[in-house]
Each structure stands twice: as C-alpha cells, then as structure tokens.
CHARMM internal coordinates of N, CA and C (Angstrom, degrees):
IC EDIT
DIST 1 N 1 CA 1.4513
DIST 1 CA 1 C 1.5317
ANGL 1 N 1 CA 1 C 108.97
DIST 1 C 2 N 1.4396
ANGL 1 CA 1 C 2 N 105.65
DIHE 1 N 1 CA 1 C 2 N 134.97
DIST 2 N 2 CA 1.0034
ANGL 1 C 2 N 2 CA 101.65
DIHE 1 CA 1 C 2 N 2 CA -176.51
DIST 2 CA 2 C 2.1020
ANGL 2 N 2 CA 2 C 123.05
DIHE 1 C 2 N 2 CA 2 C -87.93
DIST 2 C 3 N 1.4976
ANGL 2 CA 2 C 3 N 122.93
DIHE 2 N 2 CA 2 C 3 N 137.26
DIST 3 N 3 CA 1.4331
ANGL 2 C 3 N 3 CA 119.74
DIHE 2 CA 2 C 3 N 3 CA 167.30
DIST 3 CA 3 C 1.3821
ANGL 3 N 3 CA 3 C 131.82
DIHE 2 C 3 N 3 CA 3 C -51.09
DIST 3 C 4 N 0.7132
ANGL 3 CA 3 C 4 N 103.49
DIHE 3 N 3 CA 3 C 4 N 96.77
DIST 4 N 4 CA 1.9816
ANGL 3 C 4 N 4 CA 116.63
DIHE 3 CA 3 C 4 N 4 CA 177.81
DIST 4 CA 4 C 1.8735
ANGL 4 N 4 CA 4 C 121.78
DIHE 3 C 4 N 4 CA 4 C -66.63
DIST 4 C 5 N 1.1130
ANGL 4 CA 4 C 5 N 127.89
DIHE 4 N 4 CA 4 C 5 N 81.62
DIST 5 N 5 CA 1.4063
ANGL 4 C 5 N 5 CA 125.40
DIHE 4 CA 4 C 5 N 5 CA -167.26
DIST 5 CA 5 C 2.0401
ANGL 5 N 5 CA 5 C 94.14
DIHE 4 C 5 N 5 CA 5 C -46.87
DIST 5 C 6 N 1.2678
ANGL 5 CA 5 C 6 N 94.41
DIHE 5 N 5 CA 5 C 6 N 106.29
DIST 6 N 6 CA 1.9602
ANGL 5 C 6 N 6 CA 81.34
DIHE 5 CA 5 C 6 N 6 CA 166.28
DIST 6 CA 6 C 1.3415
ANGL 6 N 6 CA 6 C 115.98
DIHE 5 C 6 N 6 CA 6 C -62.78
DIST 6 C 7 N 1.2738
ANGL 6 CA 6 C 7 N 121.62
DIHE 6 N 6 CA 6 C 7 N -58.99
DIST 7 N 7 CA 1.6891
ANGL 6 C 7 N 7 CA 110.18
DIHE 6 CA 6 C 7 N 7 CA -161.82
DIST 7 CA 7 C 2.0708
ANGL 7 N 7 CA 7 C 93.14
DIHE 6 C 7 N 7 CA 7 C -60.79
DIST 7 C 8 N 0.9731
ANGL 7 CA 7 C 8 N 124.77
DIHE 7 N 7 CA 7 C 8 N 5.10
DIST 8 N 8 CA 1.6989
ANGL 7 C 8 N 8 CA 106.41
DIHE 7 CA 7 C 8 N 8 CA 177.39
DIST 8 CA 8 C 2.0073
ANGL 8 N 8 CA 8 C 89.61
DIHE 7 C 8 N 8 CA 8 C -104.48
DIST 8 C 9 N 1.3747
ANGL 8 CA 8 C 9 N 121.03
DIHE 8 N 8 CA 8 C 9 N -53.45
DIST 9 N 9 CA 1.0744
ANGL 8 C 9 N 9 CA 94.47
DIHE 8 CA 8 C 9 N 9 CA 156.45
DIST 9 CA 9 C 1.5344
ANGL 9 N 9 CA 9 C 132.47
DIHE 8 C 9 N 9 CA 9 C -40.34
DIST 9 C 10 N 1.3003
ANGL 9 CA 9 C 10 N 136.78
DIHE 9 N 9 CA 9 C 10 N -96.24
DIST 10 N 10 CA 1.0147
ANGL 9 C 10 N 10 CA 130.34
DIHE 9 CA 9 C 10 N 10 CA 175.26
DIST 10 CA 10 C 1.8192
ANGL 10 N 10 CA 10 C 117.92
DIHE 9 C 10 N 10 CA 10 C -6.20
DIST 10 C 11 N 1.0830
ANGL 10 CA 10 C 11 N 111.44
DIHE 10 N 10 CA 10 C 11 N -45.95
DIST 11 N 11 CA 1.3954
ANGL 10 C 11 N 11 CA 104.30
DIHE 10 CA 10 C 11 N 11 CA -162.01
DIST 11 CA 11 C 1.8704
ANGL 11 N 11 CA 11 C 96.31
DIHE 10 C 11 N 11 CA 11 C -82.16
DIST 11 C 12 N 1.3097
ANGL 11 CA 11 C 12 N 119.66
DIHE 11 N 11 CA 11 C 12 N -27.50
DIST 12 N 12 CA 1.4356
ANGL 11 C 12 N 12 CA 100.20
DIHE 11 CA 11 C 12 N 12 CA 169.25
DIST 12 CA 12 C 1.2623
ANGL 12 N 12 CA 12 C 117.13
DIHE 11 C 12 N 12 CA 12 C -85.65
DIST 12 C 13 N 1.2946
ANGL 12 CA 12 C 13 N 124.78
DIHE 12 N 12 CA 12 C 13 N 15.54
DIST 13 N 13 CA 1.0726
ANGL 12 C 13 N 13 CA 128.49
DIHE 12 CA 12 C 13 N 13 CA -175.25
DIST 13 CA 13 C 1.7051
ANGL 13 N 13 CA 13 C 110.63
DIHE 12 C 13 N 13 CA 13 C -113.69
DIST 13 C 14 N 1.2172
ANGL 13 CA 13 C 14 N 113.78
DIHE 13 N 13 CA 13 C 14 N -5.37
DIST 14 N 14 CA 1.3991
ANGL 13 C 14 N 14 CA 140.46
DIHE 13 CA 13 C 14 N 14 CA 156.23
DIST 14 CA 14 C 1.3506
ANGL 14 N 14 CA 14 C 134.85
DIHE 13 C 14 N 14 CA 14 C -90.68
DIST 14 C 15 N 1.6226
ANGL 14 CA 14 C 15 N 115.10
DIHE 14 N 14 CA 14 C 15 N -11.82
DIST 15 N 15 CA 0.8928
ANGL 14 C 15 N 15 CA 144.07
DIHE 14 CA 14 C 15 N 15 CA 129.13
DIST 15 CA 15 C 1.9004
ANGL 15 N 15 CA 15 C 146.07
DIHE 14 C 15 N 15 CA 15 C -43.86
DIST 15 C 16 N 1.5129
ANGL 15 CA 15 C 16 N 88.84
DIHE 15 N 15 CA 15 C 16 N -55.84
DIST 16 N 16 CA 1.7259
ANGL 15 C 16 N 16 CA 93.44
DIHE 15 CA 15 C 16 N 16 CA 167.44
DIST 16 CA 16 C 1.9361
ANGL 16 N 16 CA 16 C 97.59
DIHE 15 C 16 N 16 CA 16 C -98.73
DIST 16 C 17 N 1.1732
ANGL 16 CA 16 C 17 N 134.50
DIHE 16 N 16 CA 16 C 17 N 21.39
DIST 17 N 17 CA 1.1560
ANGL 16 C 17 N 17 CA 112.39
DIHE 16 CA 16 C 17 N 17 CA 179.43
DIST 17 CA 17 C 1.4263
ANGL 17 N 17 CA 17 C 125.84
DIHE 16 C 17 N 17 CA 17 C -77.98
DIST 17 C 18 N 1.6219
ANGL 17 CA 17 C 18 N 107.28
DIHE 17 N 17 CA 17 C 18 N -27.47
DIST 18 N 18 CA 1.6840
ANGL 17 C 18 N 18 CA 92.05
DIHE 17 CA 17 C 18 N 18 CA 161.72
DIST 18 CA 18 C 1.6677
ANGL 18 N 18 CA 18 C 131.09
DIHE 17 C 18 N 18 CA 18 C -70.37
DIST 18 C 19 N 0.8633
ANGL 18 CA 18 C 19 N 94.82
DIHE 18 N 18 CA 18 C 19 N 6.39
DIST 19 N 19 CA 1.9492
ANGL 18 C 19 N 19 CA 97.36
DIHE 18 CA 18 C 19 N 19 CA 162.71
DIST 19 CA 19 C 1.6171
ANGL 19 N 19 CA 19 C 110.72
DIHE 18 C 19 N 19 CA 19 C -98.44
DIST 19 C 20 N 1.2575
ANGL 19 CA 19 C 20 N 110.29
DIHE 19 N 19 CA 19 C 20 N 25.77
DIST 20 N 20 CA 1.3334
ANGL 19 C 20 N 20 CA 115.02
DIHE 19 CA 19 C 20 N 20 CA 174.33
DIST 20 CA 20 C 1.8006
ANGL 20 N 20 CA 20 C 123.13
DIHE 19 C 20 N 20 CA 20 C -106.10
DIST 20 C 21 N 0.9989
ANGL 20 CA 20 C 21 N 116.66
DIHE 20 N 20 CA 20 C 21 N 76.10
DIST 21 N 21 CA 1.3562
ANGL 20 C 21 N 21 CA 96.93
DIHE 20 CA 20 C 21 N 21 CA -176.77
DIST 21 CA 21 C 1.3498
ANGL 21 N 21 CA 21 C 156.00
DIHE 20 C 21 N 21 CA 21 C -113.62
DIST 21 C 22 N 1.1894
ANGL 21 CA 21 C 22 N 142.37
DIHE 21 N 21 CA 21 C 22 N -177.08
DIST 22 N 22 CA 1.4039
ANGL 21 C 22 N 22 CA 119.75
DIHE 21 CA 21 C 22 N 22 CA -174.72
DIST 22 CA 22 C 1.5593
ANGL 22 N 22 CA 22 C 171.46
DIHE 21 C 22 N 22 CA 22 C -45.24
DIST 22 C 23 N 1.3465
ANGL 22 CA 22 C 23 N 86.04
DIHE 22 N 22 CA 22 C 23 N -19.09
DIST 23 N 23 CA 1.3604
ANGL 22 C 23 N 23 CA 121.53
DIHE 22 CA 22 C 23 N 23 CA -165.07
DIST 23 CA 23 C 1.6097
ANGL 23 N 23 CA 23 C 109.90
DIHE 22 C 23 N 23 CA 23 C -78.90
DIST 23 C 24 N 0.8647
ANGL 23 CA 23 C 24 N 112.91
DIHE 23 N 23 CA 23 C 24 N 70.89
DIST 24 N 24 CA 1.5635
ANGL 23 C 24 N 24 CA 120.48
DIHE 23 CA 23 C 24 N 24 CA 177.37
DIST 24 CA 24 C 1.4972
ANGL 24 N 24 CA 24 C 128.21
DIHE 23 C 24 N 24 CA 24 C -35.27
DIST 24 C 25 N 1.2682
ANGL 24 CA 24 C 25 N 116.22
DIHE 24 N 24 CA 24 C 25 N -13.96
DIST 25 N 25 CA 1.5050
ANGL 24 C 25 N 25 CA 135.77
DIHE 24 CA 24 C 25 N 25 CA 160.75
DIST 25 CA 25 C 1.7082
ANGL 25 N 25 CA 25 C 109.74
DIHE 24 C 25 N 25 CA 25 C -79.03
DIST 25 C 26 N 0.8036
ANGL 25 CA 25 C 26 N 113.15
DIHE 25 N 25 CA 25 C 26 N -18.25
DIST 26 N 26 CA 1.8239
ANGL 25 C 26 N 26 CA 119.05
DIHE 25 CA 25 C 26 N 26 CA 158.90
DIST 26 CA 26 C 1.1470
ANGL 26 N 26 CA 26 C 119.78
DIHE 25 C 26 N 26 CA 26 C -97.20
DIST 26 C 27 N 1.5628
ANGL 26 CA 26 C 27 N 110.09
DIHE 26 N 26 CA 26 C 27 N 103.53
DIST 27 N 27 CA 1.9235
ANGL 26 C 27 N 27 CA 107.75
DIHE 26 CA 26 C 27 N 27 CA 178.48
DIST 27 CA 27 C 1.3514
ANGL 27 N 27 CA 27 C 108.91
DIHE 26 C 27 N 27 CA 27 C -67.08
DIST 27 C 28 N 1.6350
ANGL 27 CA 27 C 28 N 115.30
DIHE 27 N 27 CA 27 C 28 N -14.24
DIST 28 N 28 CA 1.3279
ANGL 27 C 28 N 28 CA 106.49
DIHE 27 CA 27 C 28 N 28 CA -147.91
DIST 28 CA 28 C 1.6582
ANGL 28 N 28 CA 28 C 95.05
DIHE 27 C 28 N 28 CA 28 C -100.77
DIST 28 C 29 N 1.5549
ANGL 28 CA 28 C 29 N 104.42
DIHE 28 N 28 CA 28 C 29 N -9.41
DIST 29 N 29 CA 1.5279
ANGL 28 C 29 N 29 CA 82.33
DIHE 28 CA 28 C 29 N 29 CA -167.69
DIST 29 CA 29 C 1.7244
ANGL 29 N 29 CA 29 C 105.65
DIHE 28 C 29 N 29 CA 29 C -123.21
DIST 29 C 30 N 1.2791
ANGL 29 CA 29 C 30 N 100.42
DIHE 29 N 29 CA 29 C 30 N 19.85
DIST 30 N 30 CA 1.8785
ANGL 29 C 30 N 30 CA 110.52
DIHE 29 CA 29 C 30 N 30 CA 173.88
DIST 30 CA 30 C 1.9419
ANGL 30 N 30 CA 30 C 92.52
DIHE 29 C 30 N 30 CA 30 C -112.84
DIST 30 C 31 N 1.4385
ANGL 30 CA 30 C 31 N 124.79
DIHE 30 N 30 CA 30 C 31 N 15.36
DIST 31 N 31 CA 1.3012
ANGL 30 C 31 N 31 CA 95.53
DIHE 30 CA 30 C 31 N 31 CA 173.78
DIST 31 CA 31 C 1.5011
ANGL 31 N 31 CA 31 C 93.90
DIHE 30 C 31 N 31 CA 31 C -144.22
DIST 31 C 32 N 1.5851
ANGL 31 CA 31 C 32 N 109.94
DIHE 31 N 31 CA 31 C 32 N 172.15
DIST 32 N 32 CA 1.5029
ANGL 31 C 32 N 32 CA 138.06
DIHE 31 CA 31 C 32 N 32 CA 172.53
DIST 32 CA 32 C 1.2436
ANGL 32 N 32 CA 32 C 114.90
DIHE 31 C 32 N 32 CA 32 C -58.95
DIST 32 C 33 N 1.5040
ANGL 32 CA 32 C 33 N 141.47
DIHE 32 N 32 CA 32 C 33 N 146.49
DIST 33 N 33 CA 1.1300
ANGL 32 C 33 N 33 CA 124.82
DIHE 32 CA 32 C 33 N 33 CA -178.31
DIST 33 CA 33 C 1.9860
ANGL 33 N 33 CA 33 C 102.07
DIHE 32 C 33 N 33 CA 33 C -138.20
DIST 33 C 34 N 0.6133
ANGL 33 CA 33 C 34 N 106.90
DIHE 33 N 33 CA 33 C 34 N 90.27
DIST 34 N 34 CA 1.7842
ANGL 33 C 34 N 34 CA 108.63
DIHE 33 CA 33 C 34 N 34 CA 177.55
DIST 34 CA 34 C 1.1850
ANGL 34 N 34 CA 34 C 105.55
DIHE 33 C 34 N 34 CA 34 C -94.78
DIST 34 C 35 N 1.7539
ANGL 34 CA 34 C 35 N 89.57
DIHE 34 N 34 CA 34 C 35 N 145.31
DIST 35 N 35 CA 1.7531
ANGL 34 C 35 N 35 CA 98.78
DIHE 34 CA 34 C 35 N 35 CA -170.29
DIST 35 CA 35 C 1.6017
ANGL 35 N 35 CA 35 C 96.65
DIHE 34 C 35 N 35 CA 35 C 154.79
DIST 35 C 36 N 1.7925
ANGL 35 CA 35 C 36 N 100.17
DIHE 35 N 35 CA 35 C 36 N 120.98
DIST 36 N 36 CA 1.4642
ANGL 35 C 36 N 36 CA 108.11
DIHE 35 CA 35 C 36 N 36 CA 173.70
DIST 36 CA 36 C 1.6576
ANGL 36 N 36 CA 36 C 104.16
DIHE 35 C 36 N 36 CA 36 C 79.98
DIST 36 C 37 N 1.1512
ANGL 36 CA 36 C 37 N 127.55
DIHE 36 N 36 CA 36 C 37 N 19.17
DIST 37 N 37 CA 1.3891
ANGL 36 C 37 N 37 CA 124.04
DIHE 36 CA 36 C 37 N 37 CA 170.17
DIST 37 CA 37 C 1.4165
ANGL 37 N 37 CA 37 C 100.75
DIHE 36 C 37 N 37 CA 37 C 87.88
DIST 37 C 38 N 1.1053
ANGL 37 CA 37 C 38 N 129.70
DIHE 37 N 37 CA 37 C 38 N 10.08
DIST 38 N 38 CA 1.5835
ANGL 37 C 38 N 38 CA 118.19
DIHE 37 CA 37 C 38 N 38 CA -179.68
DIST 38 CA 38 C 1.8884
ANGL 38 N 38 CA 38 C 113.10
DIHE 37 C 38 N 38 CA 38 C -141.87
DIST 38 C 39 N 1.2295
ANGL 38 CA 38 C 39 N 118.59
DIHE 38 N 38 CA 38 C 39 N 160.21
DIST 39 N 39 CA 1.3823
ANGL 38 C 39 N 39 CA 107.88
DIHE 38 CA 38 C 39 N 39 CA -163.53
DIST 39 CA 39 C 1.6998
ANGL 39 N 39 CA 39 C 93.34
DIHE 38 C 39 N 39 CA 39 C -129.47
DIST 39 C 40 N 1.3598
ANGL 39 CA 39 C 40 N 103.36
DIHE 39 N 39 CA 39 C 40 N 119.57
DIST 40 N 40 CA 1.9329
ANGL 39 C 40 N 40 CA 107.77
DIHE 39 CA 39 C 40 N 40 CA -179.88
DIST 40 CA 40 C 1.2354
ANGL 40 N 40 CA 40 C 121.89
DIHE 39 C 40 N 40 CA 40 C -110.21
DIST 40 C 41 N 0.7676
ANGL 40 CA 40 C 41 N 139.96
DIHE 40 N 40 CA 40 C 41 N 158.94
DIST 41 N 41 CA 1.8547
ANGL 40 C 41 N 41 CA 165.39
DIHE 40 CA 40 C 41 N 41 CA 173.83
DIST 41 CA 41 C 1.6843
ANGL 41 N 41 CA 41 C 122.45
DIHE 40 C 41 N 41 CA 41 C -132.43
DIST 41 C 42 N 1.7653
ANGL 41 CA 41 C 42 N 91.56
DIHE 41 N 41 CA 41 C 42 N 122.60
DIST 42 N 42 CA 1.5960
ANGL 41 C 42 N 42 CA 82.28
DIHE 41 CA 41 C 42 N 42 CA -168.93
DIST 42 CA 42 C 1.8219
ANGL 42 N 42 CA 42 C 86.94
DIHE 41 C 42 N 42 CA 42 C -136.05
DIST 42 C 43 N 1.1405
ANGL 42 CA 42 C 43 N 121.27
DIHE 42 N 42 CA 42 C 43 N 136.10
DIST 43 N 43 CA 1.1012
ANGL 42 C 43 N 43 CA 126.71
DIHE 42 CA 42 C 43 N 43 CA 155.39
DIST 43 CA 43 C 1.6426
ANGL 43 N 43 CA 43 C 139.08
DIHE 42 C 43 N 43 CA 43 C -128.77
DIST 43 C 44 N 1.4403
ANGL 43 CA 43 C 44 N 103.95
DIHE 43 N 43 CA 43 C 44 N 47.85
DIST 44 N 44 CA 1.4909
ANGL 43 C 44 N 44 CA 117.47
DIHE 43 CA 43 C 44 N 44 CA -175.59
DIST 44 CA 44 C 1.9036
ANGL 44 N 44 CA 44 C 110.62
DIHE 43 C 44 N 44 CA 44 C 71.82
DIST 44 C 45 N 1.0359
ANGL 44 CA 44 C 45 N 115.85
DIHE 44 N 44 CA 44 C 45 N -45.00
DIST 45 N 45 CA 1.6404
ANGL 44 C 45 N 45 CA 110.23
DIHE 44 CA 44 C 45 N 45 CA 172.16
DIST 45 CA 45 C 1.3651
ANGL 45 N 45 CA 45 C 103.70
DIHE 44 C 45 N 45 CA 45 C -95.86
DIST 45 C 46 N 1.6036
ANGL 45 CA 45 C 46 N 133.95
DIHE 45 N 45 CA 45 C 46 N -51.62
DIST 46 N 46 CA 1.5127
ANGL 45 C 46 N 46 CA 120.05
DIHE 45 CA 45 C 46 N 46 CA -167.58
DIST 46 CA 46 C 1.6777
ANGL 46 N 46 CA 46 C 91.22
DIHE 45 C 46 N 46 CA 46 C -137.21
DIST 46 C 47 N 1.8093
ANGL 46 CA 46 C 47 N 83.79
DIHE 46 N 46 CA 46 C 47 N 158.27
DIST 47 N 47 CA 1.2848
ANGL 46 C 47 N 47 CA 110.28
DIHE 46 CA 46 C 47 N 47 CA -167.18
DIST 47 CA 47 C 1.5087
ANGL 47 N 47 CA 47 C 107.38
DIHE 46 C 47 N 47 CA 47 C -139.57
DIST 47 C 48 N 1.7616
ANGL 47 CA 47 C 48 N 112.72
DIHE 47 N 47 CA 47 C 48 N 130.31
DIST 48 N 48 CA 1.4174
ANGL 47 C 48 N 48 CA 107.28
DIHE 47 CA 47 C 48 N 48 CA -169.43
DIST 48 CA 48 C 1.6088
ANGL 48 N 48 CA 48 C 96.06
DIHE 47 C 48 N 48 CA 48 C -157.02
DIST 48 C 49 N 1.7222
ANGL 48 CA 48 C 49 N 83.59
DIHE 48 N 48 CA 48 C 49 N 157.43
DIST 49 N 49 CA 1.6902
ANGL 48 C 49 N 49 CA 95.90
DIHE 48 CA 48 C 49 N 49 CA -154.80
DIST 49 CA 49 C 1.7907
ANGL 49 N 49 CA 49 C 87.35
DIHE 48 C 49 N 49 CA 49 C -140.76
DIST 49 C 50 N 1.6477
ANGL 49 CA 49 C 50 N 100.48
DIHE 49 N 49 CA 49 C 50 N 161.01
DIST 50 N 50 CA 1.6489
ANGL 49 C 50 N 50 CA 90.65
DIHE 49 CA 49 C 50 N 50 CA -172.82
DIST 50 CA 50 C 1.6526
ANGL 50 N 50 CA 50 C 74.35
DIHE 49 C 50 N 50 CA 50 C -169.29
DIST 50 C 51 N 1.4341
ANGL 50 CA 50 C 51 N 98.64
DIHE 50 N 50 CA 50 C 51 N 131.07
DIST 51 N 51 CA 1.7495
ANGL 50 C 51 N 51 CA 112.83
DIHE 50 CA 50 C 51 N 51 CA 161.42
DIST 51 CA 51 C 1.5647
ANGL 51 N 51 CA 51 C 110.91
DIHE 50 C 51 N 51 CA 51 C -47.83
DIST 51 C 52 N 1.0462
ANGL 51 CA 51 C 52 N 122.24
DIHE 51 N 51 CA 51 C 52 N 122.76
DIST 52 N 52 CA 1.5875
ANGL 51 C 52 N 52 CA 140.83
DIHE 51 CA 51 C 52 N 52 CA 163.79
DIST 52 CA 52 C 2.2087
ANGL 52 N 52 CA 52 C 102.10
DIHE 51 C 52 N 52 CA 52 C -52.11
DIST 52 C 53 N 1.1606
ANGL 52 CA 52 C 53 N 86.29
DIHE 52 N 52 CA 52 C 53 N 171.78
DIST 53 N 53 CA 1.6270
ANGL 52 C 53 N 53 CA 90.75
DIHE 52 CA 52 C 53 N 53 CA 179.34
DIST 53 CA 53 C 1.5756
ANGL 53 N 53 CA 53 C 98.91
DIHE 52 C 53 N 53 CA 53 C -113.57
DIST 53 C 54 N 1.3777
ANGL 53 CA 53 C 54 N 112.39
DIHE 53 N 53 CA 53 C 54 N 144.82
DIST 54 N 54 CA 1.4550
ANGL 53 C 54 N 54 CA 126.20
DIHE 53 CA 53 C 54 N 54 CA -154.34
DIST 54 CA 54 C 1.5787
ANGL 54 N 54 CA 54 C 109.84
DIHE 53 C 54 N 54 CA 54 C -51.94
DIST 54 C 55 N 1.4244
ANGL 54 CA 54 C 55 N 127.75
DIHE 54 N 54 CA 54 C 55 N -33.21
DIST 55 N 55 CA 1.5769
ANGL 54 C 55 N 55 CA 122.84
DIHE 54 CA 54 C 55 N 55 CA 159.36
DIST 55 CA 55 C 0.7714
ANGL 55 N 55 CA 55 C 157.09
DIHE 54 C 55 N 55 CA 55 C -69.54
DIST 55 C 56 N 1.6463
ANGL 55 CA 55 C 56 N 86.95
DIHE 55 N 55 CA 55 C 56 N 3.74
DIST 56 N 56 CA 1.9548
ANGL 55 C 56 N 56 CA 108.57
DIHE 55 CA 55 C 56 N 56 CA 173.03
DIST 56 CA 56 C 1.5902
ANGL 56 N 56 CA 56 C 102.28
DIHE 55 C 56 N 56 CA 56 C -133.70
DIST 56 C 57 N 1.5977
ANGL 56 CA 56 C 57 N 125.86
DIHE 56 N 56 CA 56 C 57 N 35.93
DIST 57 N 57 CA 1.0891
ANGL 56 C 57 N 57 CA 116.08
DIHE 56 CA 56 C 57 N 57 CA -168.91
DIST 57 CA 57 C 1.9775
ANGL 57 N 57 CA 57 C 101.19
DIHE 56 C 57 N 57 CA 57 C -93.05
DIST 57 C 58 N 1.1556
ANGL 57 CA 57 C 58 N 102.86
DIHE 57 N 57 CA 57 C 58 N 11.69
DIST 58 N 58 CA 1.8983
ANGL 57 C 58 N 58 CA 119.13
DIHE 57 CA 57 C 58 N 58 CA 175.59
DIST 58 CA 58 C 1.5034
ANGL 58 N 58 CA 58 C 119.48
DIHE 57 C 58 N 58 CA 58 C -105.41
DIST 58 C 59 N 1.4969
ANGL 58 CA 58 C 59 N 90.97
DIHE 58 N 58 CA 58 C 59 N 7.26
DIST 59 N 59 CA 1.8178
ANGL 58 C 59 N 59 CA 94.33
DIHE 58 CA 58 C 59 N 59 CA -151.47
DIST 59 CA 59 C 1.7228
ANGL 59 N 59 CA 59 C 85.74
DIHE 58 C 59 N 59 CA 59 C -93.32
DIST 59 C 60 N 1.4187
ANGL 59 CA 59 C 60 N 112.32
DIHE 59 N 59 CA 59 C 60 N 139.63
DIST 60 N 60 CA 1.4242
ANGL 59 C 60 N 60 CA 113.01
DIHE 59 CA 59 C 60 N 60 CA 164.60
DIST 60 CA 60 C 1.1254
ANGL 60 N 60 CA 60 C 105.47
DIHE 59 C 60 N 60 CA 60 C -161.09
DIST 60 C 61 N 1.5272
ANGL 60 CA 60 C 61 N 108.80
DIHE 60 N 60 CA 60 C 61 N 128.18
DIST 61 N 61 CA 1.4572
ANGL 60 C 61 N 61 CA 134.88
DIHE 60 CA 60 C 61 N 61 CA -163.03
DIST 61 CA 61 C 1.8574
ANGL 61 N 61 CA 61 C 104.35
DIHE 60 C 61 N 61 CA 61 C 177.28
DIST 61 C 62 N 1.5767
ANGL 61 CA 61 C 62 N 98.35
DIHE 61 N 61 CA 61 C 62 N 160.10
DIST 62 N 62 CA 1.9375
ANGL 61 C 62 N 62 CA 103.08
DIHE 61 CA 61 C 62 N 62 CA 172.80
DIST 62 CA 62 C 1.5609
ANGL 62 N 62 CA 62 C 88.43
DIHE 61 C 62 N 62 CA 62 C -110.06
DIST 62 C 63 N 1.2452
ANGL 62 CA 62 C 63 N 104.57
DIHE 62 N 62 CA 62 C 63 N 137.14
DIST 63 N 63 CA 1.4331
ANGL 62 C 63 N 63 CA 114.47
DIHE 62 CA 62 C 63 N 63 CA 144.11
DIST 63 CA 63 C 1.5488
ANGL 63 N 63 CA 63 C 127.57
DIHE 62 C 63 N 63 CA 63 C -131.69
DIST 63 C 64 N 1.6063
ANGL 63 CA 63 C 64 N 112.32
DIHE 63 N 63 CA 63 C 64 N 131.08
DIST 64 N 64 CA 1.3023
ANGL 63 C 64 N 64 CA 127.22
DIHE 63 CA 63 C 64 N 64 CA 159.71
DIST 64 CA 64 C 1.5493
ANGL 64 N 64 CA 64 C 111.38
DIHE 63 C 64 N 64 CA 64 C 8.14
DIST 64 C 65 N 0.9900
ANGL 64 CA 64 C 65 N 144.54
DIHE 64 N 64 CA 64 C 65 N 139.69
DIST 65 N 65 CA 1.3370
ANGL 64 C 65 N 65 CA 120.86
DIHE 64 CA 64 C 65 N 65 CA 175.18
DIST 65 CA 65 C 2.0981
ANGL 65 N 65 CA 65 C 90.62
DIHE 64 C 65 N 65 CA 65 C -135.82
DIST 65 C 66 N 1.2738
ANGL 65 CA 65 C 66 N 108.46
DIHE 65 N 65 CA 65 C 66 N 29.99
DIST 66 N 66 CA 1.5963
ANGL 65 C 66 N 66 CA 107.35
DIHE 65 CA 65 C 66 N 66 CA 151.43
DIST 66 CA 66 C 1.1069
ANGL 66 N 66 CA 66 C 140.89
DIHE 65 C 66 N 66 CA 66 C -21.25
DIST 66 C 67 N 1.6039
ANGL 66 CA 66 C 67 N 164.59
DIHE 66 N 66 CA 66 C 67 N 137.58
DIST 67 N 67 CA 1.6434
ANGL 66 C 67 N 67 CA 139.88
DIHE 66 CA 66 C 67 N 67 CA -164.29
DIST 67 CA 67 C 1.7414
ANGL 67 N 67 CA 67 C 98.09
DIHE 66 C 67 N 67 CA 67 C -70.86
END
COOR INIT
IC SEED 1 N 1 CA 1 C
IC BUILD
C-alpha cells in the first residue's frame, strides 16, 4: 500500500471543496469523487477537479465529504 502525504492530500482536497454541496438528498454532490488520477466535486451550479497526489493516482471510490 501505498503512503499518502495528508497535509498534500488535504490541501487538494481544500481545493475542490466548493463544488461540494449541501443538499443531502444528492449523493453526488455532498461527496468526493476519485478516479483517473484526479478528485471532483459537482454540485448542480459548480464543478471542480484537481490532480490527485502521485499515491493515490489508482484510487477510485466516492467519499462522503462531511467536516
């Protein structure tokens, strides 16, 4: 398995967070979406994408994106 620097995570992950939004009846747009080396956020008005860091550029899965 590969080591993941968090604070470099975190910071792209602070990055796509305004495409994250509230509405809890949307799975798709209150969570993270990795896949293809890049991590997205879509919440019906904006949509944002940010290169992953090289040890999770295989990783594909949604997660919750909760505080």
């Amino acid at each position: 398995m590969a080591k993941v620097n968090r604070k470099e995570l975190v910071a792209v992950l602070d990055r796509v967070s305004p495409g994250v939004g509230s509405k809890e009846a949307d799975i798709q747009a209150t969570s993270f979406l990795f896949q293809d080396g890049f991590v997205y956020t879509y919440n019906d008005e904006v949509s944002v994408c940010a290169v992953l860091p090289d040890a999770m550029e295989e990783f594909e899965c949604a997660v919750l994106a909760k505080d």
